[in-house]
N, C-alpha and C positions, 0 to 999 in steps of 0.2 A: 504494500500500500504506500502510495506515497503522498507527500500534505494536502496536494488538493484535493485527493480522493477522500482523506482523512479529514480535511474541513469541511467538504461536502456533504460525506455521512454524519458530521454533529448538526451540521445546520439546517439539514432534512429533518433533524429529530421534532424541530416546531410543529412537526405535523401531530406529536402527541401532546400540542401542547404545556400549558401551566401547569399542572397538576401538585398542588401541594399533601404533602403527606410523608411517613418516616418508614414506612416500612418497606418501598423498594430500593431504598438507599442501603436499609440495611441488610436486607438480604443480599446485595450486588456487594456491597464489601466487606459481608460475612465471606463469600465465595472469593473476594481476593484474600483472605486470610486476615481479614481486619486490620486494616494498613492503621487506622486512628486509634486503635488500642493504643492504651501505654504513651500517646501523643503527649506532651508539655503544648498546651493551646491556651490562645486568651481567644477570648468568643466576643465580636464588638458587631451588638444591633446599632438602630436608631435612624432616624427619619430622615436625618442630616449628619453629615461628619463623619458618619463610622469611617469612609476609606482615609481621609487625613488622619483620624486618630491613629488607624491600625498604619497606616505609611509612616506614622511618628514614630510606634512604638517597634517596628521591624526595624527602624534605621537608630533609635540608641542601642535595642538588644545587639544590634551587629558594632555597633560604638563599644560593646562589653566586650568584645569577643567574640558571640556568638553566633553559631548557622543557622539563621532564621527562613520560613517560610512561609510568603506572603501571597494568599486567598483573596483577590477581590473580584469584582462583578461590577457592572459591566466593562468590557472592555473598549477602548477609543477607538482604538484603530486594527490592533494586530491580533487576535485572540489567544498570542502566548502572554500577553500581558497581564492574563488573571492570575497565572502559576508563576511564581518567583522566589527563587532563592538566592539571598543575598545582594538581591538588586540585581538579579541576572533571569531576565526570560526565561519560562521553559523553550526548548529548542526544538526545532521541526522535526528533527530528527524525535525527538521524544514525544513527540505529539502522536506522531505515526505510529510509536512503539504501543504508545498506551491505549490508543485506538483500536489496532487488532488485537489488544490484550481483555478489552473492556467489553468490544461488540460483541461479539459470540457471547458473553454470558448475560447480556442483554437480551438477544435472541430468542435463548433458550430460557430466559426468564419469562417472555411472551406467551412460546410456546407450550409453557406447562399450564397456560392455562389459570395459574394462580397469580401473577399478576399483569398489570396492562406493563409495558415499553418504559423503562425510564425514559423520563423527560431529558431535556440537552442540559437543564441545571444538574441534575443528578448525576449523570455523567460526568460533566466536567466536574463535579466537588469530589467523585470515585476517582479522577483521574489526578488532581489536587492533593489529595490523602497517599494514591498510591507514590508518588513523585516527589510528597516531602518524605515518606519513609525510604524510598530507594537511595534520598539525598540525606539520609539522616542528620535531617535539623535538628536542632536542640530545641527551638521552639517553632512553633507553627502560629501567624497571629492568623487568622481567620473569620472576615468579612462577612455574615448575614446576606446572602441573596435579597429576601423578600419575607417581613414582616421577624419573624424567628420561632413561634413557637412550631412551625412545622414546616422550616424550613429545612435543606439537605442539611446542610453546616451543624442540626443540630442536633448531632449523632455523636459528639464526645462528650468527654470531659472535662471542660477546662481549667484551669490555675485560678483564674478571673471570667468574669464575665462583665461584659462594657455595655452599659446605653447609652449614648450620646444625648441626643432628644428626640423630643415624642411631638410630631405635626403632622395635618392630615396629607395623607397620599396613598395613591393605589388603595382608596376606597372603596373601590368595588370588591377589591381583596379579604383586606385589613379590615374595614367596617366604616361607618360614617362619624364615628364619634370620634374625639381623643382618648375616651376610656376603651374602647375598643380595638384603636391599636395599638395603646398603652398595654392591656392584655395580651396580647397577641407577640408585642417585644417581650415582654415579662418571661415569657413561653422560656428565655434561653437561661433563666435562671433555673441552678439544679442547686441540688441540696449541701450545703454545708459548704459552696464553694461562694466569695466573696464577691459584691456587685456593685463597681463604679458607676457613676449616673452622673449625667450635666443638666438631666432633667429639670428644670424650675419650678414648671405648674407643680401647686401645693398640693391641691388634688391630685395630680397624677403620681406625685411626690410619693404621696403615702398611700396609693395602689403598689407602687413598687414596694415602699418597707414593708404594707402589709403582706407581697406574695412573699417577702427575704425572711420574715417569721415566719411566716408559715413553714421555711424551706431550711431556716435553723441557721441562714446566713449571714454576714455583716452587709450591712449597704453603706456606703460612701459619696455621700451628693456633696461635690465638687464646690458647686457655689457656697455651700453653707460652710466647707471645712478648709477653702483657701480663697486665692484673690490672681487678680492678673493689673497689671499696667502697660500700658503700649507708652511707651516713650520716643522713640522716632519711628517713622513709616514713610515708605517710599515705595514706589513700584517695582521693584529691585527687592524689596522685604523688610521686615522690622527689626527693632529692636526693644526687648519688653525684660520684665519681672514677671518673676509668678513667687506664690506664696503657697504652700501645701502645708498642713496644721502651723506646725512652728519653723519650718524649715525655708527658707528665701534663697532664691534664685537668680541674682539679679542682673541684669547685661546679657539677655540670651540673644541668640540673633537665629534667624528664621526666613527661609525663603519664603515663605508662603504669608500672605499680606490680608489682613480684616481682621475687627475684634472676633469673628465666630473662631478664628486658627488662634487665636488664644484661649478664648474657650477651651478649644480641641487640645491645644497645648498642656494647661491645666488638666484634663482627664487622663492624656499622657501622663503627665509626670505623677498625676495620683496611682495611676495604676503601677506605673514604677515602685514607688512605696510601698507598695500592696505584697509585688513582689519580692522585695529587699526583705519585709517580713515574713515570706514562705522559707527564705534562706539563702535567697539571689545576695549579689554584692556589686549593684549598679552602681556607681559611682558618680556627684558631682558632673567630673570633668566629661562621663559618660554621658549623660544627660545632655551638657551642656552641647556635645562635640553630634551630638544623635539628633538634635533640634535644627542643628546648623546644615545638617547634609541632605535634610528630610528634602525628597521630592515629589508632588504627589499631581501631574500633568493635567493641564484643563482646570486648573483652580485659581479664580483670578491668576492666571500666567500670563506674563509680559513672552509675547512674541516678537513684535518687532517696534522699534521708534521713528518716530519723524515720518508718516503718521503712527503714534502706540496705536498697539492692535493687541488688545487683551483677549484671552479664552476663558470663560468658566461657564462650569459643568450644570448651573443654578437651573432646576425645574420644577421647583413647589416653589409656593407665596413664602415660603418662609426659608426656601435658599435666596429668592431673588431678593428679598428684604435685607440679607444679610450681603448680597451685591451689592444693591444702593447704599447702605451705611458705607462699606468701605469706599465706593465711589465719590461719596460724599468725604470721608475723609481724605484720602485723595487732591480732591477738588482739579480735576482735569483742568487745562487752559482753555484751550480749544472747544472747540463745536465737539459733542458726544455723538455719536452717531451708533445705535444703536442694530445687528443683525440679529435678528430674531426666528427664531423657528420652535415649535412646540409641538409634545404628542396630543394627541386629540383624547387621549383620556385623561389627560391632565386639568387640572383647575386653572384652562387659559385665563378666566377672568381674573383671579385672584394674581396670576403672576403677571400679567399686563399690567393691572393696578401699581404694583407694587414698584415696576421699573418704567413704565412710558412716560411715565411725568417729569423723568430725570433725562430725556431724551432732545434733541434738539430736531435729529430725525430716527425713522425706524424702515428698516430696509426687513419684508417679511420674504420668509421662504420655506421654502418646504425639502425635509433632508430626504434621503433615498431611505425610507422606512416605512413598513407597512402601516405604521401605528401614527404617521405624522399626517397634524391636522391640516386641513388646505388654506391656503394664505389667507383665502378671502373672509374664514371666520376667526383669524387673528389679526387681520385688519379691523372688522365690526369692534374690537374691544380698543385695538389701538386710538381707533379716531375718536376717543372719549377724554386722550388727554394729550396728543400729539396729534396736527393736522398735517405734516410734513412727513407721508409715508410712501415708500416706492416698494411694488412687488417684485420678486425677481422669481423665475418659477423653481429654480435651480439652484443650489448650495452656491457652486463654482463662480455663476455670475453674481450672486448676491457678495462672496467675500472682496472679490476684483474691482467692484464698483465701488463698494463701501472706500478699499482702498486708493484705487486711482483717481477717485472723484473728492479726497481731501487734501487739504492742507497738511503741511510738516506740522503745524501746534494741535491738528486735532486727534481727536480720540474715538476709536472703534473697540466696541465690544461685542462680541459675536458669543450669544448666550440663547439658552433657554431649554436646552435640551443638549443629552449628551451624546446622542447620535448625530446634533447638528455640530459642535465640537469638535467630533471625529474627521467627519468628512471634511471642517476649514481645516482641519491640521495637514492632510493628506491634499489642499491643495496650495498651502502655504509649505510645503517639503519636508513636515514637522512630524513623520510620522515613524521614526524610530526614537528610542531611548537618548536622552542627552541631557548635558547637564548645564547650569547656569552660574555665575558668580556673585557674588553680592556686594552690592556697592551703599557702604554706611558708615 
């Protein structure tokens, strides 16, 4: 087999579907010999953040020393980008391996009859499992796909388990309420192992402490037991404090730029702490040295200057909310010039609210995806707070316009989805791993 035939048969799998549930995960990696037994994992839900958190916390654990392996979902551009060890893609060559390793017991998982097809999440997290055990990491962090209580990922055991926060999305999934996908993350807390939270809502607050007694575990909400300061920010990244109970951090520096990555930060370093008291011995300068190297693609990302042309990944009202503040903090010179593209199961109106009014113009489009909504009904929400809108029908001409049609002082930001993301990266030549410097 070789990759394309090996990406072809995972990307066929859509034909079976979402399908959430734990038992053909677990049966598929019972039959590889249970790769996630015995795993050292930190398990990170949440609505927002979890891939910054867990991209923070794979790059101090490797700042310790350690061979960490890094679980996330979706991917931008290249589908080895979910499976990573040490900041190193899995490789096509191992894509293919784990492919003819994985199908056939899929197969024959159909064919008995007893259950339906794993799904292409199920697969890639069997394929995830098997690849950090062949790599024997010392630790595995591991990204939540979709909601967590019955999510694939949520078949170990972890060290820690993380929620970032809790805001609506994939409501038709999750449920329409906060407390119902407040429930639903809660799902990845297991018994007697410890539960970081950036959670705020008070209510939602103590659904989580009430499922951690029930489960015999500590919980850790972040905001109550530390603090953050941003002291300089630039497009390039900050430079801040954090405070974890009594412990100060002060002069961190950070590629990744907005109060929400200090948030994230903070959860980071709580869970560090978390660890240091299972037995770990992160260090300080570890920390300090693991903050600085974090990279975590299409996150407010400075791509190019003169005209800036930012990436981020924001597609709930409550990622794009935390765009605008940093935009605002920020304060661009230039004319903003907004590219937009969104799924159509998404809360367009809420995320339109939240950024068109920060907009000078809005260039709508629509990415190469099944699930993406058509311009003309992300236009109806646009012209409620921006009159200055051009549709493009096509990712490619929406990013080349935005840019050949500005000024060196203006500002492009091409948001709203992370399939739109992808495609500007792949047409700005952004689509391999690379790294950036920081200027502070």
């Amino acid at each position: 087999m070789n990759y394309n035939e090996a990406i072809d048969y995972l990307y066929n799998l859509k034909i079976y579907g979402m399908s959430l549930g734990l038992e053909r995960i677990e049966y598929l990696l019972n039959v590889l010999g249970s790769p996630h037994k015995d795993m050292k994992a930190i398990h990170v839900a949440g609505t927002n953040g979890k891939g910054s958190v867990s991209a923070m916390l794979s790059s101090i654990l490797q700042s310790a020393g350690y061979k960490v392996g890094l679980f996330t979902s979706p991917h931008l551009v290249s589908f080895e980008e979910r499976i990573v060890v040490n900041g190193k893609w899995m490789s096509k060559d191992k894509v293919c391996l784990l492919v003819e390793k994985i199908k056939p017991i899929a197969s024959d998982m159909q064919k008995s009859g007893k259950f339906e097809h794993p799904t292409f999440f199920e697969i890639v997290t069997a394929m995830g499992f098997e690849h950090f055990k062949e790599e024997e990491v010392d630790f595995a962090v591991l990204e939540v796909g979709l909601g967590g209580r019955l999510d694939a990922t949520n078949v170990i055991s972890p060290l820690v388990s993380i929620i970032t926060t809790i805001a609506l999305d994939h409501t038709h999934v999750l449920g329409e309420t906060l407390e119902q996908v407040a429930r639903e993350k809660a799902g990845i807390i297991k018994k007697g192992v410890p539960v970081v939270t950036g959670v705020e809502n008070e209510e939602i607050l103590d659904l989580i402490k009430d499922t951690c007694k029930k489960k015999n575990c500590e919980v850790f909400p972040t905001k109550k037991l530390g603090a953050y300061l941003s002291k300089k920010v630039s497009l390039d990244g900050q430079i801040f404090n954090l405070k974890v109970d009594a412990t100060s951090y002060n002069d961190m520096k950070m590629h990744l730029i907005g109060e929400h990555q200090l948030k994230n930060a903070l959860i980071a370093a709580h869970t560090i702490k978390v660890l240091n008291a299972k037995g770990l011995n992160i260090s300080e300068k570890n920390i300090r040295e693991g903050f600085e190297k974090t990279r975590w693609l299409g996150r407010l990302e400075l791509v190019q200057k003169e005209p800036t042309v930012i990436l981020d990944c924001a597609h709930n009202p409550a990622g794009m909310k935390a765009l605008k503040n940093a935009l605002v903090k920020i304060n661009p010179k230039g004319n903003l010039t907004l590219v937009l593209g969104i799924m159509r199961d998404k809360d367009i109106s809420g995320i339109v609210e939240e950024i068109a009014p920060c907009a000078d113009r809005v260039i709508v489009t629509k990415p190469k995806f099944e699930r993406a909504a058509e311009p003309k009904i992300i236009e109806k929400e646009v012209k409620k707070f921006c009159n200055n809108i051009i549709t493009k029908s096509i990712v490619k001409e929406a990013v080349w316009y935005a840019i050949n049609d500005a000024s060196f002082e203006d500002f492009i930001c091409i948001t709203g989805s992370i399939y739109l993301v992808g495609e500007a990266m792949v047409e700005l030549g952004l689509s391999k791993p690379r790294k950036n410097s920081i200027f502070l």
